[in-house]
mmCIF file of the N, C-alpha and C atoms, coordinates in Angstrom:
data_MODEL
# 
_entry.id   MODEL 
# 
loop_
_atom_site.group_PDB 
_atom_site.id 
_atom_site.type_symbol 
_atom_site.label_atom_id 
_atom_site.label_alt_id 
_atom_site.label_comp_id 
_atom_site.label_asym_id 
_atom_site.label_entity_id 
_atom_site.label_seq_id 
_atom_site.pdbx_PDB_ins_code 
_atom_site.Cartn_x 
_atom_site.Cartn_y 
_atom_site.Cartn_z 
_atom_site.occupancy 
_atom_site.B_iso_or_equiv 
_atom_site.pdbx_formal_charge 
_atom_site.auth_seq_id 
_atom_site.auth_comp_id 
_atom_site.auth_asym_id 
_atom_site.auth_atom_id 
_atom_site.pdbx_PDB_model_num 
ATOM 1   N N  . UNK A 1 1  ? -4.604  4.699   -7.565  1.00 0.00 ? 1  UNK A N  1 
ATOM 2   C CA . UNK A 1 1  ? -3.209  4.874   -7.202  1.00 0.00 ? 1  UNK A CA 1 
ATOM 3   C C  . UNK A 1 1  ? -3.133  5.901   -6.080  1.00 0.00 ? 1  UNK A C  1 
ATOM 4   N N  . UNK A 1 2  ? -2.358  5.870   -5.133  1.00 0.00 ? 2  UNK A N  1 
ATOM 5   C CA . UNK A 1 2  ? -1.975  6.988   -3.932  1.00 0.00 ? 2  UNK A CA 1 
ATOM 6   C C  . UNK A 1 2  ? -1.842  7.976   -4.668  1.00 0.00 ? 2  UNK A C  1 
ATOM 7   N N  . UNK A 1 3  ? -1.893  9.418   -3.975  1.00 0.00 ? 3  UNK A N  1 
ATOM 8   C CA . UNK A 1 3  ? -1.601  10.043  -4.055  1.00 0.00 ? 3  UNK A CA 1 
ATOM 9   C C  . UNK A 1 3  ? -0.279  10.448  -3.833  1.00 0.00 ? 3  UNK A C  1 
ATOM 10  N N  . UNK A 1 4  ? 0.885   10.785  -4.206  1.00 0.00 ? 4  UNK A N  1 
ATOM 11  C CA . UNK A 1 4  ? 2.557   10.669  -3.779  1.00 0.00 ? 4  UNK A CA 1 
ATOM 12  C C  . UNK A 1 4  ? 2.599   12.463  -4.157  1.00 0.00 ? 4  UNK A C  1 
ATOM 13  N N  . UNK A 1 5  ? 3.679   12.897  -3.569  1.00 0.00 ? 5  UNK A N  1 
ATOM 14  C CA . UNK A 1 5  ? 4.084   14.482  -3.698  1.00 0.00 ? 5  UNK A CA 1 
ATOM 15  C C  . UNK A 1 5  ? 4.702   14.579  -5.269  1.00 0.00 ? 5  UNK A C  1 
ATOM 16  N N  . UNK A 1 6  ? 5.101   15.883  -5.596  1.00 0.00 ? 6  UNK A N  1 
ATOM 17  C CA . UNK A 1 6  ? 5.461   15.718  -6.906  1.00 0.00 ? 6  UNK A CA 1 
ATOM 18  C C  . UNK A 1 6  ? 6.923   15.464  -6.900  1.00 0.00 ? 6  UNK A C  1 
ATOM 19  N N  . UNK A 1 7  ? 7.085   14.898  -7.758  1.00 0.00 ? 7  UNK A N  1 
ATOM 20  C CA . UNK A 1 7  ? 8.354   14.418  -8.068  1.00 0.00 ? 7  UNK A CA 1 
ATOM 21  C C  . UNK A 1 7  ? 8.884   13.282  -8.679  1.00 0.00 ? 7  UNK A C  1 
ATOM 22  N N  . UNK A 1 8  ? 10.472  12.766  -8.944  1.00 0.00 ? 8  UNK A N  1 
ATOM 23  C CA . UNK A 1 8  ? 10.557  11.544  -9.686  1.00 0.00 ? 8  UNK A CA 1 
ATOM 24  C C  . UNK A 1 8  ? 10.947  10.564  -8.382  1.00 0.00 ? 8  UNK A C  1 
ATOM 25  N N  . UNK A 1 9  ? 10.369  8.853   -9.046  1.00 0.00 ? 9  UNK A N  1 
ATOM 26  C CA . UNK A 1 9  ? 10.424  7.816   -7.991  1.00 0.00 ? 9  UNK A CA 1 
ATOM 27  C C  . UNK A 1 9  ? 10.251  6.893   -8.926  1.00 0.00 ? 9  UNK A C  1 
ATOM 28  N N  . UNK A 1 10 ? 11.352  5.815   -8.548  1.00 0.00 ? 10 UNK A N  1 
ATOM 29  C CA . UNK A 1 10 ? 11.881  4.851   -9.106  1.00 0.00 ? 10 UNK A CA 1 
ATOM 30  C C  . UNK A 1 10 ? 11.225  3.331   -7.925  1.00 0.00 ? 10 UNK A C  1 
ATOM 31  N N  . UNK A 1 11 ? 10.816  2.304   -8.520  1.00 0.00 ? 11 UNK A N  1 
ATOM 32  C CA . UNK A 1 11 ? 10.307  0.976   -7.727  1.00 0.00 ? 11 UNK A CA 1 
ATOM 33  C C  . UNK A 1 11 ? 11.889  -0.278  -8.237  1.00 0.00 ? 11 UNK A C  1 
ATOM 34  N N  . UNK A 1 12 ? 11.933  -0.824  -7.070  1.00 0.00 ? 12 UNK A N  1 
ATOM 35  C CA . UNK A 1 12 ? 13.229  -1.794  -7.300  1.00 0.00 ? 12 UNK A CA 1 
ATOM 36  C C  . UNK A 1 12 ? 12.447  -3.261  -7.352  1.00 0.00 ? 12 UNK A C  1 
ATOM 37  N N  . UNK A 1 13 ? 12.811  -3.776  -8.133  1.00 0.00 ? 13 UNK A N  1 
ATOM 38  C CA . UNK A 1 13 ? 11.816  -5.386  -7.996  1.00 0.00 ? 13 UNK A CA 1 
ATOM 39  C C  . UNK A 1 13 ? 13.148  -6.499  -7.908  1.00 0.00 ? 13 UNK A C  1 
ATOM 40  N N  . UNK A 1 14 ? 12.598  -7.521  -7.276  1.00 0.00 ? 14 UNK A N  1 
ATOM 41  C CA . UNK A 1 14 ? 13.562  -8.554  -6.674  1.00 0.00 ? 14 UNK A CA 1 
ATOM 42  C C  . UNK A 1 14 ? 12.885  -9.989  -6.653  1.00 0.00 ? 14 UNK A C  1 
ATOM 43  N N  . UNK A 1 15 ? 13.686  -11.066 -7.320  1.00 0.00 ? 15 UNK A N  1 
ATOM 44  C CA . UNK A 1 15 ? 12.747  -12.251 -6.917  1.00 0.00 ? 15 UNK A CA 1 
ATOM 45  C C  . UNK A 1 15 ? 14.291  -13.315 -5.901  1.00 0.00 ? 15 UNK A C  1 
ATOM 46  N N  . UNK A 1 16 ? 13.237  -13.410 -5.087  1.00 0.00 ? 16 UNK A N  1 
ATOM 47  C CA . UNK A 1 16 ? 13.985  -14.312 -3.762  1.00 0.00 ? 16 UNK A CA 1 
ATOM 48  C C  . UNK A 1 16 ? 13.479  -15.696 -3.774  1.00 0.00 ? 16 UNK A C  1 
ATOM 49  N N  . UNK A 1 17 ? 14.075  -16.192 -2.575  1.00 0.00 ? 17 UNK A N  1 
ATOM 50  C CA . UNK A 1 17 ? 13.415  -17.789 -2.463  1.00 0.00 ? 17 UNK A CA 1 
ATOM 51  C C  . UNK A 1 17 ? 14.197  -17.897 -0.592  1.00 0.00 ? 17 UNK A C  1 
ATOM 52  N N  . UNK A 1 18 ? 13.037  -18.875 -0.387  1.00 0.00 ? 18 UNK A N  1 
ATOM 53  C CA . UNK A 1 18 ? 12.972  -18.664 0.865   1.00 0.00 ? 18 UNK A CA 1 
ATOM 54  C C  . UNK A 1 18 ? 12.275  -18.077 2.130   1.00 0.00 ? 18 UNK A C  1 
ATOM 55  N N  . UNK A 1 19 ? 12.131  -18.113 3.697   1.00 0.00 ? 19 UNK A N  1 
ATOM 56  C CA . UNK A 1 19 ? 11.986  -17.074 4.334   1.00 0.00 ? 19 UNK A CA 1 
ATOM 57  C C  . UNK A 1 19 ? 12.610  -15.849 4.898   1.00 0.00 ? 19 UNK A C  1 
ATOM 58  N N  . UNK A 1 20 ? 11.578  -15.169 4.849   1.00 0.00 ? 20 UNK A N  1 
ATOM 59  C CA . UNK A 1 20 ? 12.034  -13.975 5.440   1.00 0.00 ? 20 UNK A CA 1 
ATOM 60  C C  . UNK A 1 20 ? 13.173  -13.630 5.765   1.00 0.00 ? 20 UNK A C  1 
ATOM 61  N N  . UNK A 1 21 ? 13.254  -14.795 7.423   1.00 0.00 ? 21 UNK A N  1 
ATOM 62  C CA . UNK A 1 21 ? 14.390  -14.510 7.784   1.00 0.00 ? 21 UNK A CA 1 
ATOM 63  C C  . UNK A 1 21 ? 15.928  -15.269 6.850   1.00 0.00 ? 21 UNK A C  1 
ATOM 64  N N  . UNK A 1 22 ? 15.712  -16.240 6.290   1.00 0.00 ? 22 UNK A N  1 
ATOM 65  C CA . UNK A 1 22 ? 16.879  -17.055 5.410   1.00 0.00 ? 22 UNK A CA 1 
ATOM 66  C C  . UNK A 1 22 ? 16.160  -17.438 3.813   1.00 0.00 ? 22 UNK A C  1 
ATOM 67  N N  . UNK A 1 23 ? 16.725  -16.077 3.284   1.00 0.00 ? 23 UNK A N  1 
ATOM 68  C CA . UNK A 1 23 ? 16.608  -16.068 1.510   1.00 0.00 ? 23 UNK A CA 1 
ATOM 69  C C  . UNK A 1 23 ? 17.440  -16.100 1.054   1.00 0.00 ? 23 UNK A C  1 
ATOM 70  N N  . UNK A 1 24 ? 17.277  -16.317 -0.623  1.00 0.00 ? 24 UNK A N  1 
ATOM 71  C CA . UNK A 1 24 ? 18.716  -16.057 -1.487  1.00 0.00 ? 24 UNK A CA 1 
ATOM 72  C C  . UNK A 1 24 ? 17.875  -14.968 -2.288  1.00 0.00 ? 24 UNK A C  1 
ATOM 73  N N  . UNK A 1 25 ? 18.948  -14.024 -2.821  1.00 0.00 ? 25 UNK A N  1 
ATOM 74  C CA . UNK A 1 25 ? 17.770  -13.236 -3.457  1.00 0.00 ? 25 UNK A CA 1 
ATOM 75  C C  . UNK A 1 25 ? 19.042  -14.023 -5.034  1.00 0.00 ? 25 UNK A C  1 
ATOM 76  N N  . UNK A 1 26 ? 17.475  -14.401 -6.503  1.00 0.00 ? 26 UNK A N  1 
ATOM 77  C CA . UNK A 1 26 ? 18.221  -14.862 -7.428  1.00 0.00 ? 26 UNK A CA 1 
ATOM 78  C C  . UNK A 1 26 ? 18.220  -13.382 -8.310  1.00 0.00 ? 26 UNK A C  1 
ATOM 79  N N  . UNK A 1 27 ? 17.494  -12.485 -8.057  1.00 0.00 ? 27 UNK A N  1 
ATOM 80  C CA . UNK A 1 27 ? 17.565  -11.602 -9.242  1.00 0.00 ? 27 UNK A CA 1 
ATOM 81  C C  . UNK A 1 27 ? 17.248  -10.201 -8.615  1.00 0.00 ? 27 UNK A C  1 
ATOM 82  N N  . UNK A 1 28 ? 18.411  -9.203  -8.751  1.00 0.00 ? 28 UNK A N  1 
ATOM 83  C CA . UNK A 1 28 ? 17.360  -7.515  -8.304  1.00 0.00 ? 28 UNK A CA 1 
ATOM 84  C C  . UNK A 1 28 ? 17.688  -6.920  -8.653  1.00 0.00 ? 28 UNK A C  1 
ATOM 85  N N  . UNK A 1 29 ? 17.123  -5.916  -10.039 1.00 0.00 ? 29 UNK A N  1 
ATOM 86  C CA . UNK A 1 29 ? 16.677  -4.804  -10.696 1.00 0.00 ? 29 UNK A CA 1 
ATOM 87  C C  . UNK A 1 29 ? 16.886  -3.479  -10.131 1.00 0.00 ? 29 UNK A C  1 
ATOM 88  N N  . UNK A 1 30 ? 18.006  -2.799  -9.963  1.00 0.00 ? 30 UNK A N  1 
ATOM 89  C CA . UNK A 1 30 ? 17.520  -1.212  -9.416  1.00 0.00 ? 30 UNK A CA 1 
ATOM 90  C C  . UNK A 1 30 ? 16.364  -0.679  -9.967  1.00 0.00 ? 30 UNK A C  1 
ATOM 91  N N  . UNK A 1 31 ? 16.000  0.381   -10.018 1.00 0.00 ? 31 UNK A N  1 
ATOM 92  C CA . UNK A 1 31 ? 15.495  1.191   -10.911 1.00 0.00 ? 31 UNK A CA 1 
ATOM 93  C C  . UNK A 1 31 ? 14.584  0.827   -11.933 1.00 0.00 ? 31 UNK A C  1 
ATOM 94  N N  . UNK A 1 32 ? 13.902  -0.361  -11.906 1.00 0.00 ? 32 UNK A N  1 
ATOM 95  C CA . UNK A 1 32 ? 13.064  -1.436  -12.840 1.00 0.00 ? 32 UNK A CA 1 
ATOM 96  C C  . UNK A 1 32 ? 12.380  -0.026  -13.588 1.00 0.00 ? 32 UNK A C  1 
ATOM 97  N N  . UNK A 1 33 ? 11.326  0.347   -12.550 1.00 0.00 ? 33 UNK A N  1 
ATOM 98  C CA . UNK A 1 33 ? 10.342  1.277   -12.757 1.00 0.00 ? 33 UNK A CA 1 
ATOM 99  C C  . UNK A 1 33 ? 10.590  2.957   -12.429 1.00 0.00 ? 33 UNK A C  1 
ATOM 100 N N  . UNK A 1 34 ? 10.006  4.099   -13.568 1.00 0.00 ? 34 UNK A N  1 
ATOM 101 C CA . UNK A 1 34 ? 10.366  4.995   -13.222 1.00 0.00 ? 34 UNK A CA 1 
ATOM 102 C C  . UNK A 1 34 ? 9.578   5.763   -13.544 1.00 0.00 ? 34 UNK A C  1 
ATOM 103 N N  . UNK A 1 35 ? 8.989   6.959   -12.779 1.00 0.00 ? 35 UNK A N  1 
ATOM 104 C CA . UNK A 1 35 ? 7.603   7.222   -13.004 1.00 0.00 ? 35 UNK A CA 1 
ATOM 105 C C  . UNK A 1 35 ? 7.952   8.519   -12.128 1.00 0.00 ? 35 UNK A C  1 
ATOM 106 N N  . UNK A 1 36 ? 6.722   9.778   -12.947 1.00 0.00 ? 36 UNK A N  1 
ATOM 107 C CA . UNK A 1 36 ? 6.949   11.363  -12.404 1.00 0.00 ? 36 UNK A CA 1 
ATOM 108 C C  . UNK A 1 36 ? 5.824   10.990  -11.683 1.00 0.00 ? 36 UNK A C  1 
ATOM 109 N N  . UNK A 1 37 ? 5.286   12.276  -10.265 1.00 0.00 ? 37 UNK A N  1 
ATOM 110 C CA . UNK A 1 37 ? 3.962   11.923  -9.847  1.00 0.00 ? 37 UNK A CA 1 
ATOM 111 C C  . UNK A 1 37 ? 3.649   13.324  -9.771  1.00 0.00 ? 37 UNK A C  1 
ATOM 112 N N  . UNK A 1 38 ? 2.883   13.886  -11.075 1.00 0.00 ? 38 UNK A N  1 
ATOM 113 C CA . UNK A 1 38 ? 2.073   15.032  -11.209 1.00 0.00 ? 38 UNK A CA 1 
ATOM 114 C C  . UNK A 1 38 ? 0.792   15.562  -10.233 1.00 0.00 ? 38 UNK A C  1 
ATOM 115 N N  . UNK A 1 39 ? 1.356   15.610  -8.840  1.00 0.00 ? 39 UNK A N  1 
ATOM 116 C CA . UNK A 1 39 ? -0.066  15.546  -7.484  1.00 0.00 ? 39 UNK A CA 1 
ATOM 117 C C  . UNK A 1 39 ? -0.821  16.887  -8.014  1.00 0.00 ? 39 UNK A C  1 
ATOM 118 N N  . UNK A 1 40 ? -1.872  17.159  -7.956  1.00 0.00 ? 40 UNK A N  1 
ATOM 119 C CA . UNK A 1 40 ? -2.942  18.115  -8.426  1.00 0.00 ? 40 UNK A CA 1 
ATOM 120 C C  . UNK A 1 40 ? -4.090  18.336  -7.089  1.00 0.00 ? 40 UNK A C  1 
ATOM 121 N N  . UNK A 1 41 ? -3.031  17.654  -5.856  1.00 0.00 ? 41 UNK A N  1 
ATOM 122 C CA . UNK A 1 41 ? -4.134  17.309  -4.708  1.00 0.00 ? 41 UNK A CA 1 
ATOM 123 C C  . UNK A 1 41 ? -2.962  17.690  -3.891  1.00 0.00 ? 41 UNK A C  1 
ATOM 124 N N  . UNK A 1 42 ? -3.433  18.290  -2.705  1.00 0.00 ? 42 UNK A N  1 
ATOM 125 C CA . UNK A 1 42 ? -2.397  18.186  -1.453  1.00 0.00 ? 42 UNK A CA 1 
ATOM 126 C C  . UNK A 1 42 ? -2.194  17.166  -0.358  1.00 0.00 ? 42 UNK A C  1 
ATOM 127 N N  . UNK A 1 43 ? -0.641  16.790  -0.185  1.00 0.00 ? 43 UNK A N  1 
ATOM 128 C CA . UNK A 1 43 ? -0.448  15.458  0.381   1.00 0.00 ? 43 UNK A CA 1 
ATOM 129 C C  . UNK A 1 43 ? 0.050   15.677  1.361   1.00 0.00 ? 43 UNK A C  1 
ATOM 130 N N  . UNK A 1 44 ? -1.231  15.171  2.750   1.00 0.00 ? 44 UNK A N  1 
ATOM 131 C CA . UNK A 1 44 ? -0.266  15.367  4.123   1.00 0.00 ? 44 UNK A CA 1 
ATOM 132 C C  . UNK A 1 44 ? 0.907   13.997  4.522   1.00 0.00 ? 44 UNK A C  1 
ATOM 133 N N  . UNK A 1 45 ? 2.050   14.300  4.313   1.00 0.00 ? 45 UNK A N  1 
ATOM 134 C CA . UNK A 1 45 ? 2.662   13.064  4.762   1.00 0.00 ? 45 UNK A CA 1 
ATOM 135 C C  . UNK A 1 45 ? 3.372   12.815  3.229   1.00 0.00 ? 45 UNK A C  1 
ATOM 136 N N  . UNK A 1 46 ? 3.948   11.191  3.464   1.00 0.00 ? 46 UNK A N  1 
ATOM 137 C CA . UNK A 1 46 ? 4.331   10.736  2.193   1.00 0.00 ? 46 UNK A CA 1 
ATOM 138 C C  . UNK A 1 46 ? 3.523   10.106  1.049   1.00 0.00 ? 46 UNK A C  1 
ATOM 139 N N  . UNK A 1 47 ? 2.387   10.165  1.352   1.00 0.00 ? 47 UNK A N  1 
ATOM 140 C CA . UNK A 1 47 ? 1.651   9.234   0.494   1.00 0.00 ? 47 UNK A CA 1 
ATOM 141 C C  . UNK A 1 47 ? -0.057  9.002   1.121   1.00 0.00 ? 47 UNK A C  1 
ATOM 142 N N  . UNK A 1 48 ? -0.808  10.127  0.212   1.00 0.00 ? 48 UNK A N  1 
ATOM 143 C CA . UNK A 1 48 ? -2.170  10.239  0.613   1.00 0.00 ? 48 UNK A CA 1 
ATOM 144 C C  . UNK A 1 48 ? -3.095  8.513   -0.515  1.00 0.00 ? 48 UNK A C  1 
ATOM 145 N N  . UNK A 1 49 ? -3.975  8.646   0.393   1.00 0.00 ? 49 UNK A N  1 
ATOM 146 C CA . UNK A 1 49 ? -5.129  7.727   -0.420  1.00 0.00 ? 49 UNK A CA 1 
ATOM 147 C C  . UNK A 1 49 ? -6.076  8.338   -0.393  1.00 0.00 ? 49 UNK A C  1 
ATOM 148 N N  . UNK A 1 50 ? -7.223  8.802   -1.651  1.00 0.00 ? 50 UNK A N  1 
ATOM 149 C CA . UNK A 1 50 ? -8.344  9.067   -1.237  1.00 0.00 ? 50 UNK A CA 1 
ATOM 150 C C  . UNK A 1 50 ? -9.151  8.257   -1.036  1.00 0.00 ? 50 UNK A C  1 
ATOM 151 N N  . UNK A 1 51 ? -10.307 8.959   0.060   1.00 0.00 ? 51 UNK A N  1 
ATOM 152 C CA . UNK A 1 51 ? -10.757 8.577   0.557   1.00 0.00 ? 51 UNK A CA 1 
ATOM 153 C C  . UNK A 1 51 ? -12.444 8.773   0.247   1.00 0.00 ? 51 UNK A C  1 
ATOM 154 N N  . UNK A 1 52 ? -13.068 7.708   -1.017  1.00 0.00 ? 52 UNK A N  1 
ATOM 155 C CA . UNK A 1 52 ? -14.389 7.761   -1.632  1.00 0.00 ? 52 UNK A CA 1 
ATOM 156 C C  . UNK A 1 52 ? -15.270 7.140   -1.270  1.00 0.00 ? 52 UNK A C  1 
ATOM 157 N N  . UNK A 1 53 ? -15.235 6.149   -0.327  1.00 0.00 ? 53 UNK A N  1 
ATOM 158 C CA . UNK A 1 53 ? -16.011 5.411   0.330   1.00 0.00 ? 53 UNK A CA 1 
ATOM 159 C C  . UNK A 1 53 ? -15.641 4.783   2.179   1.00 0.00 ? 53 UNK A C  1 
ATOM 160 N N  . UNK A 1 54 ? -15.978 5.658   2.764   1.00 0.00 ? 54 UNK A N  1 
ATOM 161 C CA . UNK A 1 54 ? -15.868 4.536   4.155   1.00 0.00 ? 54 UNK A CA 1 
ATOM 162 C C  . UNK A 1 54 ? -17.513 4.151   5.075   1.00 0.00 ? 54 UNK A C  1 
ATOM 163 N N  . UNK A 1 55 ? -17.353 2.816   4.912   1.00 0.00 ? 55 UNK A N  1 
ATOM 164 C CA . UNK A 1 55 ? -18.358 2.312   5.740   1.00 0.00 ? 55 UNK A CA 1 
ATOM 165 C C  . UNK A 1 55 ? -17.549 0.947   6.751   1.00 0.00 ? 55 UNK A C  1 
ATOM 166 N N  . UNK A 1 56 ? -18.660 1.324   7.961   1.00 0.00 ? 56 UNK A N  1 
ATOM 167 C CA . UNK A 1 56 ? -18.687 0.801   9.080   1.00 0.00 ? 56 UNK A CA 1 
ATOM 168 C C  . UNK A 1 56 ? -19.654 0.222   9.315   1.00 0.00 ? 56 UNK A C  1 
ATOM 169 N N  . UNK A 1 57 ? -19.449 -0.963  9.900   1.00 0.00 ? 57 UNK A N  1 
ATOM 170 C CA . UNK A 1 57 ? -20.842 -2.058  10.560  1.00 0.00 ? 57 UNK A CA 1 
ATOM 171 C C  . UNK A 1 57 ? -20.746 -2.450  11.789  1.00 0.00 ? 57 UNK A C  1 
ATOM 172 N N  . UNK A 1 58 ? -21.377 -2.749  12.425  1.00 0.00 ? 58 UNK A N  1 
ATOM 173 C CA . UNK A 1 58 ? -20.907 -2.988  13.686  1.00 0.00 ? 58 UNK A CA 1 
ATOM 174 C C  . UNK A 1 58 ? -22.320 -4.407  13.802  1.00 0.00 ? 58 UNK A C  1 
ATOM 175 N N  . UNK A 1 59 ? -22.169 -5.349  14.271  1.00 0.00 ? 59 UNK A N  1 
ATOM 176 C CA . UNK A 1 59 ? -23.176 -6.550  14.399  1.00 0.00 ? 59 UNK A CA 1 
ATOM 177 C C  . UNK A 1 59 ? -23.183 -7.274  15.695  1.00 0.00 ? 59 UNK A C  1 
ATOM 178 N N  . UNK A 1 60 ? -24.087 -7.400  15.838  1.00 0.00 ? 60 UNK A N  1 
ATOM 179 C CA . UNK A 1 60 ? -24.505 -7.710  17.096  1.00 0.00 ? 60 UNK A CA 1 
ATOM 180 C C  . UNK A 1 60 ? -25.270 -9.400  16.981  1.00 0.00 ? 60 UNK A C  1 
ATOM 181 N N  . UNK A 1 61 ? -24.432 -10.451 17.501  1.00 0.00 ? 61 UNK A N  1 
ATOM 182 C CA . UNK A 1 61 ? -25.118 -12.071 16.997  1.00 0.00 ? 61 UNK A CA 1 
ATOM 183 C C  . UNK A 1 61 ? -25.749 -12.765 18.126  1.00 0.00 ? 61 UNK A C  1 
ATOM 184 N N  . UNK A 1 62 ? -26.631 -13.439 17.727  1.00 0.00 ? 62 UNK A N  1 
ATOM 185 C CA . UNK A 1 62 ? -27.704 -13.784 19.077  1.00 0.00 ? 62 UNK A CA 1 
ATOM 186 C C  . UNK A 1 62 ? -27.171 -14.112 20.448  1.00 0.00 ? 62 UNK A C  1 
ATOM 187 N N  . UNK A 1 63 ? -25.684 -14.051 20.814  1.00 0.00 ? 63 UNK A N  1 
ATOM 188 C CA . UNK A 1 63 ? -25.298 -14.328 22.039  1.00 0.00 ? 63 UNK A CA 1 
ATOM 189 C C  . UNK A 1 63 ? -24.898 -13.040 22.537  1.00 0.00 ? 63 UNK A C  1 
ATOM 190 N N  . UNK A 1 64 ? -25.021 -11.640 21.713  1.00 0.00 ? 64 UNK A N  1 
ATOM 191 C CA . UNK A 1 64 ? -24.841 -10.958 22.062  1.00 0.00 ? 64 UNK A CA 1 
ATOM 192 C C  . UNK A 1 64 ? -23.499 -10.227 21.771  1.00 0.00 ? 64 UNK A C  1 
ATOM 193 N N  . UNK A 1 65 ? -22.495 -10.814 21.214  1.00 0.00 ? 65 UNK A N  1 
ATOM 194 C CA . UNK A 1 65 ? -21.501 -10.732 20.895  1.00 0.00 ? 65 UNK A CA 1 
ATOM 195 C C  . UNK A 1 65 ? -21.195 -9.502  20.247  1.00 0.00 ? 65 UNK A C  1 
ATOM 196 N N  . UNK A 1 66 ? -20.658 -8.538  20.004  1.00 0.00 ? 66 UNK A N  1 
ATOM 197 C CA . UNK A 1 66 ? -20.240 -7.944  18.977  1.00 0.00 ? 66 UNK A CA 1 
ATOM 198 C C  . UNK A 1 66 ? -18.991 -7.870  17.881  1.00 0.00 ? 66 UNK A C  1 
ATOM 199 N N  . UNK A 1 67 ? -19.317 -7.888  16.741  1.00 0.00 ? 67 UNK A N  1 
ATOM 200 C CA . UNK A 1 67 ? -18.051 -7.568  15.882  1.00 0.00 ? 67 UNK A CA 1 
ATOM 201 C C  . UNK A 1 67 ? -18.228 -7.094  14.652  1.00 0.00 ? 67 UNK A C  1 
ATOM 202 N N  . UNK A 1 68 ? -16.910 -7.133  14.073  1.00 0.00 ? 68 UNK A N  1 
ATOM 203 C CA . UNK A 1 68 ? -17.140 -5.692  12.762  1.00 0.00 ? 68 UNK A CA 1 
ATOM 204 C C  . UNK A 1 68 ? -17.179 -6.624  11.722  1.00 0.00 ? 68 UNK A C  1 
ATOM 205 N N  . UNK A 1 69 ? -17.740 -5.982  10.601  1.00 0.00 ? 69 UNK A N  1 
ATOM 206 C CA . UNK A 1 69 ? -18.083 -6.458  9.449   1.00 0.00 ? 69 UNK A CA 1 
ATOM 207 C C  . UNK A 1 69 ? -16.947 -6.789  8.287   1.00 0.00 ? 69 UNK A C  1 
ATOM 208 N N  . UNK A 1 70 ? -16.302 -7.610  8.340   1.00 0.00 ? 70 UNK A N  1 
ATOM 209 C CA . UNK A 1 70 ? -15.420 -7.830  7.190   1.00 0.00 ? 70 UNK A CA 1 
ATOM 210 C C  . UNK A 1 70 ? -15.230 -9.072  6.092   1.00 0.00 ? 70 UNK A C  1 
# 
């Protein structure tokens, strides 16, 4: 889970139909979810992730090409 600052924060859930731009929304919940966030870590910004693993590849294919590993 992110890391979030301390405090209370509520998630709103909604089920729609349609696109993006032309939906109906049939159902939306204020306040569905409600949850304290006890941070024990310092958060630059609104919302840290730690960060336990980063790797990078970089590949090189017989024409010479390069690109990243995903």
């Amino acid at each position: 889970m992110p890391i979030l600052p301390m405090g209370d924060y509520s998630i709103c859930i909604a089920i729609a139909e349609g696109t993006q731009k032309e939906h109906i929304h049939h159902h939306w919940i204020h306040d569905a979810i409600m949850f304290t966030s006890h941070a024990s870590s310092v958060v630059t910004g609104l919302v840290g992730i730690p960060m336990k693993n980063i790797l990078l590849a970089i590949k090189q294919n017989h024409q010479g090409v390069i690109s990243s590993n995903e």
